[in-house]
C-alpha positions as CSV (number, residue, x, y, z in Angstrom):
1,X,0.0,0.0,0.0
2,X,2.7,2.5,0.8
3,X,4.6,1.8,-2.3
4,X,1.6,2.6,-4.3
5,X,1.3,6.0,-2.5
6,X,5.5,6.1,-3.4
7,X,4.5,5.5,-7.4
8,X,1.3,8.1,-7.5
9,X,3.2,10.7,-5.8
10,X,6.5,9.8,-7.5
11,X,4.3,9.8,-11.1
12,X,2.6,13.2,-10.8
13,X,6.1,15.0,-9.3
14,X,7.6,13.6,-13.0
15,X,4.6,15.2,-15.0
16,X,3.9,18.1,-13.3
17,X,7.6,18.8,-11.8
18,X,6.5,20.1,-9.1
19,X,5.9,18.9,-5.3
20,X,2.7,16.7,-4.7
21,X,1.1,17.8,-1.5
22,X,1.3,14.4,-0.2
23,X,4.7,14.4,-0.7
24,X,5.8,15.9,3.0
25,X,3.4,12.9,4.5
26,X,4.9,10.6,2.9
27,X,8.2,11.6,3.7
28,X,7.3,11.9,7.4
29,X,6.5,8.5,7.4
30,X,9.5,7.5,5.7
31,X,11.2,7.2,2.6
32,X,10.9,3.2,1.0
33,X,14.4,2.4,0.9
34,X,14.2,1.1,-2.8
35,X,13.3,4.7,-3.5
36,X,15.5,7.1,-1.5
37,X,17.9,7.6,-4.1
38,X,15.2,9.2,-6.8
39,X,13.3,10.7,-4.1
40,X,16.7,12.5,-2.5
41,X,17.7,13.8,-5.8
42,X,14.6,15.0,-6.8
43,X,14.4,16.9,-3.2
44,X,18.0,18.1,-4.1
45,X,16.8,19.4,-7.3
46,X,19.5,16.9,-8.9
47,X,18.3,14.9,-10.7
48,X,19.2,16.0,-14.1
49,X,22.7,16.9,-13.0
50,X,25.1,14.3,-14.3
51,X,28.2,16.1,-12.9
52,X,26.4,15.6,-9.5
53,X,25.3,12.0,-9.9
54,X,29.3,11.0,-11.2
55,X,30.6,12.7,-7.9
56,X,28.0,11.2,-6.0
57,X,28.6,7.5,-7.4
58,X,32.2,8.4,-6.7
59,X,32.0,9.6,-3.2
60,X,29.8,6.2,-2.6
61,X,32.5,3.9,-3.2
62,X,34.8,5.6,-1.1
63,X,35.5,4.4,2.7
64,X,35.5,7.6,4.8
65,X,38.5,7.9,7.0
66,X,36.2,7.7,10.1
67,X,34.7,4.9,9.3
68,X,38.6,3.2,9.3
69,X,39.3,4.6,12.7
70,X,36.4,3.5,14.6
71,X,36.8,-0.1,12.9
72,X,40.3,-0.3,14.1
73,X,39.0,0.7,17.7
74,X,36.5,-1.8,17.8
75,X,39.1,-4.7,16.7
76,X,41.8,-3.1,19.1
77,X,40.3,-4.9,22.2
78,X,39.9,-8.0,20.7
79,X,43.5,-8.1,20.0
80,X,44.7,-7.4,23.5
81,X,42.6,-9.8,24.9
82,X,43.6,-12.8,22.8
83,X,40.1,-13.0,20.4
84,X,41.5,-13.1,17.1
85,X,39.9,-16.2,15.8
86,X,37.2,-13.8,14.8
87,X,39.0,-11.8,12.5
């Protein structure tokens, strides 16, 4: 049921190009994750920009230094206290 609200809204945003009114609901509710990447850009005002999108896929791929140093915490411990059949 709440994909077909996804599919009406996401149809008359494409013809008429601009926000359905139902649009904030449904958003509220949450965004399907099988459509947050088309309903993201088109709230970005995106969607048409292929420079954006090639960044974006680029960016995507990418493992954020952050993400490296909380691994290596979390794997730290496990180390010192002898657990490294699991890795």
């Amino acid at each position: 049921m709440e994909l077909e609200s996804w599919a009406d809204v996401l149809a008359r945003w494409t013809s008429t190009k601009q926000r359905p009114r139902q649009l904030a609901a449904l958003v509220q509710g949450g965004i399907p994750e099988a459509l947050r990447g088309e309903v993201w850009q088109r709230l970005a005002g995106c969607e048409n920009d292929t420079t954006m999108m090639d960044t974006y896929r680029i960016l995507i791929t990418k493992v954020c230094l952050l993400l490296r140093i909380t691994v290596l915490d979390l794997i730290r411990p496990l180390f010192m206290f002898g657990y490294t059949e699991f890795l």
